[in-house]
Biopython code that builds the backbone (N, CA, C, O; Angstrom):
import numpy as np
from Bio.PDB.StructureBuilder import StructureBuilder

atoms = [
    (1, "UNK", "N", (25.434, -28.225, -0.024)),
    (1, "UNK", "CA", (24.760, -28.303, -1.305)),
    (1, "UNK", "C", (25.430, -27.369, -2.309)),
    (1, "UNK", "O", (25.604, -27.784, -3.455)),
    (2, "UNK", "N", (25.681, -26.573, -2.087)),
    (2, "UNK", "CA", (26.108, -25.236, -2.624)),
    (2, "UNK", "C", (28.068, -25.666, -3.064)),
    (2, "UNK", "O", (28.610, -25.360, -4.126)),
    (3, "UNK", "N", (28.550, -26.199, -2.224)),
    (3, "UNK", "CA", (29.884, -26.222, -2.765)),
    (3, "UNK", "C", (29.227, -28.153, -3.387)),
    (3, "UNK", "O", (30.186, -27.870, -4.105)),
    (4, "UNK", "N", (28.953, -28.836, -3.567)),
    (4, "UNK", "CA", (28.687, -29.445, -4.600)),
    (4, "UNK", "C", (28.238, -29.149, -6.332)),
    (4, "UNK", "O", (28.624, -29.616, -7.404)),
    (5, "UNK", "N", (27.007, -27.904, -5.834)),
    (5, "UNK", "CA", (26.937, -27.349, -7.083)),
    (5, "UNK", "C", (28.033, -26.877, -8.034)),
    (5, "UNK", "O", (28.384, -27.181, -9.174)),
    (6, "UNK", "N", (28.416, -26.043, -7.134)),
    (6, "UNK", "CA", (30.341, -25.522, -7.746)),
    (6, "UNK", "C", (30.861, -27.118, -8.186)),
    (6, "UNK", "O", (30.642, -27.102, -9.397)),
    (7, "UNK", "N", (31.281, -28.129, -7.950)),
    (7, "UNK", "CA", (32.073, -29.011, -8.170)),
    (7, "UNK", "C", (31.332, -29.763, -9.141)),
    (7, "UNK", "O", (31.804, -30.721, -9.753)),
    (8, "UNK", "N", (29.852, -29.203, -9.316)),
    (8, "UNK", "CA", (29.183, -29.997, -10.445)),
    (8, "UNK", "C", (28.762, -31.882, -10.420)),
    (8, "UNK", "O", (28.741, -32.918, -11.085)),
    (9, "UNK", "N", (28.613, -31.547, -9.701)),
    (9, "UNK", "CA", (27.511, -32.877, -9.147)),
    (9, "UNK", "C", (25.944, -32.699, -9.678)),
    (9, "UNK", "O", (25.537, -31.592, -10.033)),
    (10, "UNK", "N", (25.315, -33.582, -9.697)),
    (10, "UNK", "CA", (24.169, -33.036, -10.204)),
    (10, "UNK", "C", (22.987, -32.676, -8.934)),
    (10, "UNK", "O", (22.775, -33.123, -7.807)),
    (11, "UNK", "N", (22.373, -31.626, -9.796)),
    (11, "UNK", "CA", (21.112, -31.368, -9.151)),
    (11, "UNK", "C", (20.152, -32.620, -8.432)),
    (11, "UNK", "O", (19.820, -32.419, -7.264)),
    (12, "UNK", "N", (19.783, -33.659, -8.965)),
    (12, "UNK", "CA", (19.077, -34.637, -8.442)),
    (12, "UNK", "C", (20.030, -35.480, -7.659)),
    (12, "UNK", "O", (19.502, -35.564, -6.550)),
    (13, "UNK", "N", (21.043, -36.084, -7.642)),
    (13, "UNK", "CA", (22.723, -36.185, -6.983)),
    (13, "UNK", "C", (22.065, -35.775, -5.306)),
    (13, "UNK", "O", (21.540, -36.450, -4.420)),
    (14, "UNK", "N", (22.466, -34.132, -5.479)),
    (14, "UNK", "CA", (21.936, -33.454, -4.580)),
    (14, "UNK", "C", (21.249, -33.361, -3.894)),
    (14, "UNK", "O", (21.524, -33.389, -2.694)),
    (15, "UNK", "N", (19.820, -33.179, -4.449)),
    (15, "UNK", "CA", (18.670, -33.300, -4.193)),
    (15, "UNK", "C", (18.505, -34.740, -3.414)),
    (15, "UNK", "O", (17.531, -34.627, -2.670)),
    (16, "UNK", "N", (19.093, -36.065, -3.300)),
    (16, "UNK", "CA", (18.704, -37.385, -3.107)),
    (16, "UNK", "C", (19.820, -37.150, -1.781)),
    (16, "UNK", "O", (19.671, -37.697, -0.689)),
    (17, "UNK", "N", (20.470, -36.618, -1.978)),
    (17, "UNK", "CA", (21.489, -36.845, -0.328)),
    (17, "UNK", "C", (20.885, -36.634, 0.422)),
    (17, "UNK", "O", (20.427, -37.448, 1.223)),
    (18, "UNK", "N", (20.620, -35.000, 0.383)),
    (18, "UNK", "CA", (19.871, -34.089, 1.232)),
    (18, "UNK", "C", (18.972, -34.386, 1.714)),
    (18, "UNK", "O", (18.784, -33.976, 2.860)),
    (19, "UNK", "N", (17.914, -35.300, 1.034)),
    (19, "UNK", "CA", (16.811, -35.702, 1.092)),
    (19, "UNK", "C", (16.032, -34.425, 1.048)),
    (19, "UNK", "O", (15.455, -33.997, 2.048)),
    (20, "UNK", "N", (16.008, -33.620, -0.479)),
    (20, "UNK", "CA", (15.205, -32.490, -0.425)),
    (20, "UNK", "C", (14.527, -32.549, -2.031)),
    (20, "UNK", "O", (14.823, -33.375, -2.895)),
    (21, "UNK", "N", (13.738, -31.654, -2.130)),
    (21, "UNK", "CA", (13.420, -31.690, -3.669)),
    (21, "UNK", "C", (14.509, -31.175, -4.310)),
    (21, "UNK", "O", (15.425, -30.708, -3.634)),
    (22, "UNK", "N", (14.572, -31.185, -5.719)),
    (22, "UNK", "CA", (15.281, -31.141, -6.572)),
    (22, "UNK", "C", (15.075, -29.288, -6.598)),
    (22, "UNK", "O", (15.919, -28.477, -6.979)),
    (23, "UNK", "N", (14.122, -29.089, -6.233)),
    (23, "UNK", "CA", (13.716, -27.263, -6.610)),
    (23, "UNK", "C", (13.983, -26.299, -5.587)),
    (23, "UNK", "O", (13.758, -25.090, -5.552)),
    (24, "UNK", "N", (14.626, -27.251, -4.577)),
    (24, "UNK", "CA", (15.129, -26.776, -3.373)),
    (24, "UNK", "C", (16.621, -26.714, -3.633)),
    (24, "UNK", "O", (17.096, -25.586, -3.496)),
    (25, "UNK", "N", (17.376, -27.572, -3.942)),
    (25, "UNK", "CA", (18.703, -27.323, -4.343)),
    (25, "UNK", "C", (18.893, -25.974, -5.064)),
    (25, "UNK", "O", (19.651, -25.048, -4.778)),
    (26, "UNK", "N", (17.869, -26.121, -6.232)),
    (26, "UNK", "CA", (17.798, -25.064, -7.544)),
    (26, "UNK", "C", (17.485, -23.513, -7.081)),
    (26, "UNK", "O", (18.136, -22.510, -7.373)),
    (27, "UNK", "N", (16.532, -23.593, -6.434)),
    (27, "UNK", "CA", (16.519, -22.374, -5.810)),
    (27, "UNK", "C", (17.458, -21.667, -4.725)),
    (27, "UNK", "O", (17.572, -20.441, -4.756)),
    (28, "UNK", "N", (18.263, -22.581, -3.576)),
    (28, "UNK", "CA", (19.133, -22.338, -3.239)),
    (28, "UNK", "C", (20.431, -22.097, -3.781)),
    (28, "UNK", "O", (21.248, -21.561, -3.032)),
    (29, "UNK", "N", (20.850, -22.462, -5.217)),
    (29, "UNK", "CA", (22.022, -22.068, -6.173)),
    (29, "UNK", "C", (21.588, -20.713, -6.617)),
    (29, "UNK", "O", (22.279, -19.702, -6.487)),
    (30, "UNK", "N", (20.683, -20.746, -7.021)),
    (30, "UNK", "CA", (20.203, -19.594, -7.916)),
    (30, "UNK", "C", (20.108, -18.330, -7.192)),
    (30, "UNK", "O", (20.237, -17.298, -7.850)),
    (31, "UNK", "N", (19.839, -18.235, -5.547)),
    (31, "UNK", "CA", (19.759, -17.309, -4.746)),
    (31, "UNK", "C", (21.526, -17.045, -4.753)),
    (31, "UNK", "O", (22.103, -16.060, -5.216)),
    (32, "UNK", "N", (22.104, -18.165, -4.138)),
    (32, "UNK", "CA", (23.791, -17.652, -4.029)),
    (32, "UNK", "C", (24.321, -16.898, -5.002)),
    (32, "UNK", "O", (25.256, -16.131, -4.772)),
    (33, "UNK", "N", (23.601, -17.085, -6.577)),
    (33, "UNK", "CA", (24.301, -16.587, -7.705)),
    (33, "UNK", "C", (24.191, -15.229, -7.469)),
    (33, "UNK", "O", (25.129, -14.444, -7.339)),
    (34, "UNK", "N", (22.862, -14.953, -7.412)),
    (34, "UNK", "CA", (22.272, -13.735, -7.081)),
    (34, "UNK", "C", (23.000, -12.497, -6.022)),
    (34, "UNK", "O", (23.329, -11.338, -6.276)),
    (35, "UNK", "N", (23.095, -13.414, -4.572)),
    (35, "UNK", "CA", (23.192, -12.602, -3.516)),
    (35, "UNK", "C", (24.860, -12.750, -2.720)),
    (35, "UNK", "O", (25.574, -11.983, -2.075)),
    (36, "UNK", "N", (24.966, -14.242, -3.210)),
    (36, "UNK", "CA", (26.421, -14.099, -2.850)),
    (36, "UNK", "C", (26.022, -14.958, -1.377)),
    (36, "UNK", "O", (24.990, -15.616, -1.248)),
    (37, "UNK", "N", (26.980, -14.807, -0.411)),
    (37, "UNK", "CA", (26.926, -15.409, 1.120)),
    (37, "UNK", "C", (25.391, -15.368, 1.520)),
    (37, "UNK", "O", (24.667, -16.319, 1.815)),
    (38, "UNK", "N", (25.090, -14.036, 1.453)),
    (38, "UNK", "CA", (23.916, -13.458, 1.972)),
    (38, "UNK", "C", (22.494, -14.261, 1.684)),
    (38, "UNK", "O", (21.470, -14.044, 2.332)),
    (39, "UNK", "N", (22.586, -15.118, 0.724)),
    (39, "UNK", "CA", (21.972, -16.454, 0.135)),
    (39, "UNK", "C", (21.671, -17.531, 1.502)),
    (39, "UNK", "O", (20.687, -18.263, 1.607)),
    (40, "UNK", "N", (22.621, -17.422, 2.335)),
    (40, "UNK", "CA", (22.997, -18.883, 3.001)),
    (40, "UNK", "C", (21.843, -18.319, 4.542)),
    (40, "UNK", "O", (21.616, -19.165, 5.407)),
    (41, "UNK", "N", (21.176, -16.746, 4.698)),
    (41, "UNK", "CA", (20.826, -16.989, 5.576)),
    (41, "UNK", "C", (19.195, -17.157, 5.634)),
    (41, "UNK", "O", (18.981, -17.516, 4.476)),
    (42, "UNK", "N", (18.194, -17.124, 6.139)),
    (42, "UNK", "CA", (16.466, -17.646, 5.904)),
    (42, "UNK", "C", (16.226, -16.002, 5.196)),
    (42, "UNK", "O", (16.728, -14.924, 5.513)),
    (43, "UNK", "N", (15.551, -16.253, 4.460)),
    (43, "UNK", "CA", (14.691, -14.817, 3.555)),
    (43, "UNK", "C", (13.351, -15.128, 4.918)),
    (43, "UNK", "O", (13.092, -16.188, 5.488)),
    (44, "UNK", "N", (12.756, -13.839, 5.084)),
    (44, "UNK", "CA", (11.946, -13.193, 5.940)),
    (44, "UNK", "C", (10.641, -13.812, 5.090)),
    (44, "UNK", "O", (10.374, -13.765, 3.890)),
    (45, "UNK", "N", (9.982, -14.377, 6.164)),
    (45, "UNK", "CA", (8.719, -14.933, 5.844)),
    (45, "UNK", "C", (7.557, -14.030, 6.688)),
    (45, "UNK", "O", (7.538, -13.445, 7.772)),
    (46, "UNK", "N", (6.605, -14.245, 5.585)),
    (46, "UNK", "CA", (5.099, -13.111, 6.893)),
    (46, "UNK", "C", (4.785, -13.869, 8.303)),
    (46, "UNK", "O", (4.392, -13.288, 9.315)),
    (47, "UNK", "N", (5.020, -15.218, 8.195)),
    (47, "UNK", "CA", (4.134, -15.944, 9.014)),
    (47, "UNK", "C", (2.555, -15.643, 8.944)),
    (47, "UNK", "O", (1.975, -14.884, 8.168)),
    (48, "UNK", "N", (2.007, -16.462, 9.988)),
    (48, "UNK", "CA", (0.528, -16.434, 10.197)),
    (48, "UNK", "C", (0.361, -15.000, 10.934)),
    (48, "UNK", "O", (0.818, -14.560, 11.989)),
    (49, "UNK", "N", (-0.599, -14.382, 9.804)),
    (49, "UNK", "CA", (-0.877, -13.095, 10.877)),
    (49, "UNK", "C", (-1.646, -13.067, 12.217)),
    (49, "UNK", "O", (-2.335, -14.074, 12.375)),
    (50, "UNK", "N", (-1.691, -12.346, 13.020)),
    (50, "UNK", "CA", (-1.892, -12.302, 14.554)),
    (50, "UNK", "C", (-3.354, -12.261, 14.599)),
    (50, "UNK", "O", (-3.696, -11.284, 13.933)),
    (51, "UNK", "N", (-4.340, -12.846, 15.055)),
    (51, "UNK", "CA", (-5.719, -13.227, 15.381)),
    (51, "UNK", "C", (-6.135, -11.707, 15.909)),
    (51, "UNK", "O", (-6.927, -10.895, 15.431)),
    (52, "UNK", "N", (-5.329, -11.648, 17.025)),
    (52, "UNK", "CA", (-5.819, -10.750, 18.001)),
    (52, "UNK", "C", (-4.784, -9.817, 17.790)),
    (52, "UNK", "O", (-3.615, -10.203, 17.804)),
    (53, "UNK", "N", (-5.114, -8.469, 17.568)),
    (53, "UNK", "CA", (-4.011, -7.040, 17.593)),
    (53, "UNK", "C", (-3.514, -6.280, 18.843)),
    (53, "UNK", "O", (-3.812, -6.846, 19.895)),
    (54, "UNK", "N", (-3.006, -5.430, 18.933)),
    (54, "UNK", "CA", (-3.390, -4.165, 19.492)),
    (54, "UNK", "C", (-4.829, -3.470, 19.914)),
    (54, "UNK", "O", (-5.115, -3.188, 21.078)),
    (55, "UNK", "N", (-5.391, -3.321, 19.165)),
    (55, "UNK", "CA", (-6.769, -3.356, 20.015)),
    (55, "UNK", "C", (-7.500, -4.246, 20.979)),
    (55, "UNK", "O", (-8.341, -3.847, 21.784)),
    (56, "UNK", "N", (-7.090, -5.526, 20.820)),
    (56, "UNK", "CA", (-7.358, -6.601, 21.879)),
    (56, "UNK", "C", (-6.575, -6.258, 22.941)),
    (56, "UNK", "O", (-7.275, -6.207, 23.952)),
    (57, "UNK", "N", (-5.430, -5.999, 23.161)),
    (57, "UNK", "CA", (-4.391, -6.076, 23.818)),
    (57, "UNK", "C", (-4.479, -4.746, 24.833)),
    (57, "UNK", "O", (-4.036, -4.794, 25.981)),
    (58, "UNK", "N", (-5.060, -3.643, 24.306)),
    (58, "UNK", "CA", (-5.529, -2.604, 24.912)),
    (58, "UNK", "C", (-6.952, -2.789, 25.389)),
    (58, "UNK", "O", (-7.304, -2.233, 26.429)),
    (59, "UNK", "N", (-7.841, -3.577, 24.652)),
    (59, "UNK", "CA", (-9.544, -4.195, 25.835)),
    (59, "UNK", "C", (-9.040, -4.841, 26.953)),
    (59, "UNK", "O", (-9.455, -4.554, 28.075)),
    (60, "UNK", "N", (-7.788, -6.077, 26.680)),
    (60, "UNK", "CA", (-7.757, -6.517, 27.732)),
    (60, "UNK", "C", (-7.257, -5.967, 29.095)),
    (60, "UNK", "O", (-7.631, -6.210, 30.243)),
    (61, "UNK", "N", (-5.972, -4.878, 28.442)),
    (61, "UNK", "CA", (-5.533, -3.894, 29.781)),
    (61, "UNK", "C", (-6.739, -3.111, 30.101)),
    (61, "UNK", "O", (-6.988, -3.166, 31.305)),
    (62, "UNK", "N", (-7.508, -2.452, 29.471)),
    (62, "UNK", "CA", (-8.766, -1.711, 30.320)),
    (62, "UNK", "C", (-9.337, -2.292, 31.198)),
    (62, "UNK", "O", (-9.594, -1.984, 32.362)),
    (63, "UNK", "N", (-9.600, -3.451, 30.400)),
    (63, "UNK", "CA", (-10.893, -4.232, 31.363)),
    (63, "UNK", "C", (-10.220, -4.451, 32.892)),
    (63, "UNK", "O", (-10.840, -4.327, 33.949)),
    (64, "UNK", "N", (-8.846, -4.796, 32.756)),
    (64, "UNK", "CA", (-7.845, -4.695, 34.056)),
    (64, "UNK", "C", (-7.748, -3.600, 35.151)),
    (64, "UNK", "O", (-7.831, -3.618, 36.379)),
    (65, "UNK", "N", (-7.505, -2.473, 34.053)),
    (65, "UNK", "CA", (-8.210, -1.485, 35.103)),
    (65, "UNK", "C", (-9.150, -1.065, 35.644)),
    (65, "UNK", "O", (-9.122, -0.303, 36.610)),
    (66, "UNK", "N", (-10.379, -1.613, 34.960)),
    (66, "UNK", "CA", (-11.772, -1.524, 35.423)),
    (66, "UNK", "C", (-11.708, -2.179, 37.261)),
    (66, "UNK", "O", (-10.613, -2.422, 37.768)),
    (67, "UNK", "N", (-12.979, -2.377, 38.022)),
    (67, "UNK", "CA", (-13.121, -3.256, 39.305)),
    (67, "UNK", "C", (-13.300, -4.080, 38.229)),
    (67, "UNK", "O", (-13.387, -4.052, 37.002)),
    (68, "UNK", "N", (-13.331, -5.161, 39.588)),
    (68, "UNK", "CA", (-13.874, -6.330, 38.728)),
    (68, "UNK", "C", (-15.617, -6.281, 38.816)),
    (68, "UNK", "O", (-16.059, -5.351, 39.490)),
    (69, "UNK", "N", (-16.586, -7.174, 38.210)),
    (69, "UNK", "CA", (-17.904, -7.094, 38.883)),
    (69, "UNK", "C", (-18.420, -7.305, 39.741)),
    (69, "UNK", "O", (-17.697, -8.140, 40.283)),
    (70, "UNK", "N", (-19.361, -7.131, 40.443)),
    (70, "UNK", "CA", (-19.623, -7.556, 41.541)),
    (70, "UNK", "C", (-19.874, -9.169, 42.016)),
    (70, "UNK", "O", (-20.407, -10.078, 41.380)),
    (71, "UNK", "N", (-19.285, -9.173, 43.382)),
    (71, "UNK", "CA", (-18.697, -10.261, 43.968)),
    (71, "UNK", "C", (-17.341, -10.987, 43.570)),
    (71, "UNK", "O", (-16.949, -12.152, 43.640)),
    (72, "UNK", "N", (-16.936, -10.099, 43.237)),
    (72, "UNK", "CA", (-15.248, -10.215, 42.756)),
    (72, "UNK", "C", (-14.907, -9.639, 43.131)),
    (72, "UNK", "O", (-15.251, -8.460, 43.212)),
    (73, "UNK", "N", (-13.263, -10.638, 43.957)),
    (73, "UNK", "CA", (-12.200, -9.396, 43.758)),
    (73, "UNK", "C", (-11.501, -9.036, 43.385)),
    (73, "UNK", "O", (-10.980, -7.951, 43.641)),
    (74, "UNK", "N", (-11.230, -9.761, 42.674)),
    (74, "UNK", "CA", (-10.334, -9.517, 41.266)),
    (74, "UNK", "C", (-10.608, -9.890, 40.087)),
    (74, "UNK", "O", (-11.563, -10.660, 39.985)),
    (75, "UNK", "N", (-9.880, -9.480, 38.825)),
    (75, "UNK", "CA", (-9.757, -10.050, 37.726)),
    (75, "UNK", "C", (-9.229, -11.339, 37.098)),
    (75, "UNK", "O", (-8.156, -11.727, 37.559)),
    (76, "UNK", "N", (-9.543, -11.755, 36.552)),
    (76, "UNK", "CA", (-8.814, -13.799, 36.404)),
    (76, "UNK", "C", (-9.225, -13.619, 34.912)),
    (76, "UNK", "O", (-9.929, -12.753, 34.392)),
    (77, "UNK", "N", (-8.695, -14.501, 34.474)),
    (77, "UNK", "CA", (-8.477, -14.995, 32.606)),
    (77, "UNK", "C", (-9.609, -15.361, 31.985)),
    (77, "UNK", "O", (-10.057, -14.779, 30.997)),
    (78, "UNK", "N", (-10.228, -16.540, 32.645)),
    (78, "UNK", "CA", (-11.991, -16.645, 32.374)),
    (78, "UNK", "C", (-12.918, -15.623, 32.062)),
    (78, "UNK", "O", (-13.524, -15.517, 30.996)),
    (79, "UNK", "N", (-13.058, -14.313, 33.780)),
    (79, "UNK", "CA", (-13.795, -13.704, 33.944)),
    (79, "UNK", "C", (-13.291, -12.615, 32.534)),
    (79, "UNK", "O", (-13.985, -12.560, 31.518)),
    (80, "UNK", "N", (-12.147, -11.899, 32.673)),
    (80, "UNK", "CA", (-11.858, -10.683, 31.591)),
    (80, "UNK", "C", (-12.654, -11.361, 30.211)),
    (80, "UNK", "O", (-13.413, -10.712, 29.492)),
    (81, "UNK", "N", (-12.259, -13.004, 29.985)),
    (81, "UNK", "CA", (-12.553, -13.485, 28.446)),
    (81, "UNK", "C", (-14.167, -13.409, 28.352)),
    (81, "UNK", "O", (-14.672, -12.602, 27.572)),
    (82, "UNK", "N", (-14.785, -14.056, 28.965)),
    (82, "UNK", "CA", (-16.175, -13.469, 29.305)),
    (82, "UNK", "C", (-16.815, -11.938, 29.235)),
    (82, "UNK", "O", (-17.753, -11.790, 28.452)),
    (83, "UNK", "N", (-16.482, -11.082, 29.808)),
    (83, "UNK", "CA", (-16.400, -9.733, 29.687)),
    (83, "UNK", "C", (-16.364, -9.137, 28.451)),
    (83, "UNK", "O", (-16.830, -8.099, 27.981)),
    (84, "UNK", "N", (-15.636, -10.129, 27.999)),
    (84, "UNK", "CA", (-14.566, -9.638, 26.442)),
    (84, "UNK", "C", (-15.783, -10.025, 25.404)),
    (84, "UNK", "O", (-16.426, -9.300, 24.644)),
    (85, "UNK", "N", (-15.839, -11.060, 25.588)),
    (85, "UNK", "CA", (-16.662, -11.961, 25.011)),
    (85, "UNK", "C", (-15.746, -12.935, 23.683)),
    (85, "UNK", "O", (-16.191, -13.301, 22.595)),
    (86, "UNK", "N", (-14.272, -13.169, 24.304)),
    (86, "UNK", "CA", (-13.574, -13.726, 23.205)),
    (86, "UNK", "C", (-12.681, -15.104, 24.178)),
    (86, "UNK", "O", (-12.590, -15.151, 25.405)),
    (87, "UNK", "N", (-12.247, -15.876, 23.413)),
    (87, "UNK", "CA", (-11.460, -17.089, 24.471)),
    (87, "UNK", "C", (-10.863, -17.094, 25.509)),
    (87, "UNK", "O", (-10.319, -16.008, 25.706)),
    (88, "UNK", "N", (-10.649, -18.052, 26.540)),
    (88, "UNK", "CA", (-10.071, -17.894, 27.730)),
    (88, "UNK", "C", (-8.933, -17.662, 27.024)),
    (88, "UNK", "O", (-8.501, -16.509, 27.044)),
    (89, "UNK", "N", (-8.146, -18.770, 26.192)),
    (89, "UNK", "CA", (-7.206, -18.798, 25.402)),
    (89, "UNK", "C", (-6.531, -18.000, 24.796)),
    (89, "UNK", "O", (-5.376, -17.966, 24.374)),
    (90, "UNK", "N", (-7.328, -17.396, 24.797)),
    (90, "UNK", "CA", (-6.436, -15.981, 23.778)),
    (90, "UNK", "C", (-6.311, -15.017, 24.767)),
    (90, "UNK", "O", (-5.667, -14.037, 24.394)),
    (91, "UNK", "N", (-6.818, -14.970, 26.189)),
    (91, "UNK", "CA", (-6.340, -13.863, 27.105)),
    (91, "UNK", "C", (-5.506, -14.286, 27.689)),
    (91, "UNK", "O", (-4.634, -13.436, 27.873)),
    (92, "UNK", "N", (-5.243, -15.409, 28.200)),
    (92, "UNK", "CA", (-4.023, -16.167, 28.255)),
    (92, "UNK", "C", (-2.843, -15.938, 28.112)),
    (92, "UNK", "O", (-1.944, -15.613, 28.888)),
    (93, "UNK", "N", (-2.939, -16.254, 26.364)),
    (93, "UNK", "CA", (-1.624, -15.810, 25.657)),
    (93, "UNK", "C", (-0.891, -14.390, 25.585)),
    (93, "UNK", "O", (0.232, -13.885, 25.570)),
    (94, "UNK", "N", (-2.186, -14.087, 25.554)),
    (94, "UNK", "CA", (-2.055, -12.388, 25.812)),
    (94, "UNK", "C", (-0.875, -11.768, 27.241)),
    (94, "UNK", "O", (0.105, -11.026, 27.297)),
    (95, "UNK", "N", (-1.790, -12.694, 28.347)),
    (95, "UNK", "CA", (-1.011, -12.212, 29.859)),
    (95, "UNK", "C", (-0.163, -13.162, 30.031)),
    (95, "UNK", "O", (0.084, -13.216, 31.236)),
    (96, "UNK", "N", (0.629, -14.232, 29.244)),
    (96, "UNK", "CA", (1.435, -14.936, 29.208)),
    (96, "UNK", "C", (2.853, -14.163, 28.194)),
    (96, "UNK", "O", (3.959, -14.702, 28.160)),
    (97, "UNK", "N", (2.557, -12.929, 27.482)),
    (97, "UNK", "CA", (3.204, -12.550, 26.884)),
    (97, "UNK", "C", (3.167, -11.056, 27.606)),
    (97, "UNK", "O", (3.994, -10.312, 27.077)),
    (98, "UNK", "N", (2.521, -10.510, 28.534)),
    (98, "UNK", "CA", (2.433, -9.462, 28.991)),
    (98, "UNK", "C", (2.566, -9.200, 30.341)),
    (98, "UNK", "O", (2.001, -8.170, 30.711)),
    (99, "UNK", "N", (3.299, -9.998, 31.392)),
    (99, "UNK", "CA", (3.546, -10.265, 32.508)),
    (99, "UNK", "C", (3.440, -8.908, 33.419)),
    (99, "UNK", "O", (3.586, -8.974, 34.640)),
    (100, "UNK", "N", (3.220, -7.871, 32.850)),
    (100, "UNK", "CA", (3.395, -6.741, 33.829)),
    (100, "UNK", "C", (1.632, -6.612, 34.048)),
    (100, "UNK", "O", (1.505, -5.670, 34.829)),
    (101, "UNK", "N", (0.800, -6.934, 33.838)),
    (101, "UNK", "CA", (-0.827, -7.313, 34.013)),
    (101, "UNK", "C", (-0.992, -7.408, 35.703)),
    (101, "UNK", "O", (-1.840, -6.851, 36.400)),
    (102, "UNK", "N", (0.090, -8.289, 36.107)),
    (102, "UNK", "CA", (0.000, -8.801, 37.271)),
    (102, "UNK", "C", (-1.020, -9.930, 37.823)),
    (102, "UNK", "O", (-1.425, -10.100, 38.973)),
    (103, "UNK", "N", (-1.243, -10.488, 36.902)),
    (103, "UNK", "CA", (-2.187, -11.207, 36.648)),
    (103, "UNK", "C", (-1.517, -12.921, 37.038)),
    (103, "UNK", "O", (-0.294, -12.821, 37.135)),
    (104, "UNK", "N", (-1.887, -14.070, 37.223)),
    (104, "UNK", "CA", (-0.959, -15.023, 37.574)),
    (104, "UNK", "C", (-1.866, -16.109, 36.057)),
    (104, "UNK", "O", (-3.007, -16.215, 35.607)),
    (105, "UNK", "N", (-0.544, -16.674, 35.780)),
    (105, "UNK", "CA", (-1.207, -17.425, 34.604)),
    (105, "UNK", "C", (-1.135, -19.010, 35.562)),
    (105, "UNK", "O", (-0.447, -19.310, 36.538)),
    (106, "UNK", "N", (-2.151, -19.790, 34.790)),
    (106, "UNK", "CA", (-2.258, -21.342, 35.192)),
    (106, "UNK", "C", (-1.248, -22.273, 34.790)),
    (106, "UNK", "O", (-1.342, -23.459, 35.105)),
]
sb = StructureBuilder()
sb.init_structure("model")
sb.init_model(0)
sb.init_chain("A")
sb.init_seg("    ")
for serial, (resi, resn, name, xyz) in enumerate(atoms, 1):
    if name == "N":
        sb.init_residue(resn, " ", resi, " ")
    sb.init_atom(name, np.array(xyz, "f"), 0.0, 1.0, " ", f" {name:<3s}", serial, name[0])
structure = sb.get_structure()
C-alpha cells in the first residue's frame, strides 16, 4: 500500500485492491510520514481488560493450600470455584495458565 502511495495511485485505487477502507490506507501513509519504517509494525493496543486479577489468582492459590473440606481429598476446579463462589471457568483458565497448582485440567 505504502509503495503505491509513493508512486501515486490513488487512495480509493488502494483502498479497492486491498479490500480495506479508504481511512485505512490514509492512516497507514500518514503514520509512515510520521514514523518512518517503524509505521509498518502493529501500534500497542489495551485489549480487553482481565475479568479476574491478581487477587483472584492469589484466592485461588490459598484456597489450594487450604485441606480440602470434608470428605475430600483433594482440591478440583468445581469444588475451589464453589468455595470461591466465582465460575468453574474462570478457575480453569486460571490453572490452565498456572500449571505449577498441580492441579490436572479436563
Amino acid at each position: 500500500m505504502l509503495i503505491q502511495c509513493l508512486e501515486g495511485v490513488a487512495i480509493k485505487d488502494i483502498a479497492q485492491k486491498y479490500d480495506v477502507r479508504s481511512n485505512t490506507v490514509i492512516t497507514l501513509r500518514d503514520r509512515f510520514e510520521q514514523k518512518g519504517l517503524e509505521a509498518l509494525y502493529d501500534c500497542a493496543r489495551s485489549g480487553r481488560p482481565p475479568t479476574y486479577g491478581e487477587s483472584f489468582r492469589a484466592q485461588v492459590l490459598a484456597t489450594l493450600e487450604d485441606d480440602p473440606p470434608e470428605g475430600y481429598a483433594q482440591w478440583d476446579g468445581p469444588l475451589v470455584a464453589r468455595h470461591l463462589g466465582v465460575s468453574e471457568h474462570a478457575v480453569w483458565r486460571l490453572l490452565r495458565k498456572d500449571p505449577s497448582t498441580g492441579l490436572r485440567t479436563p
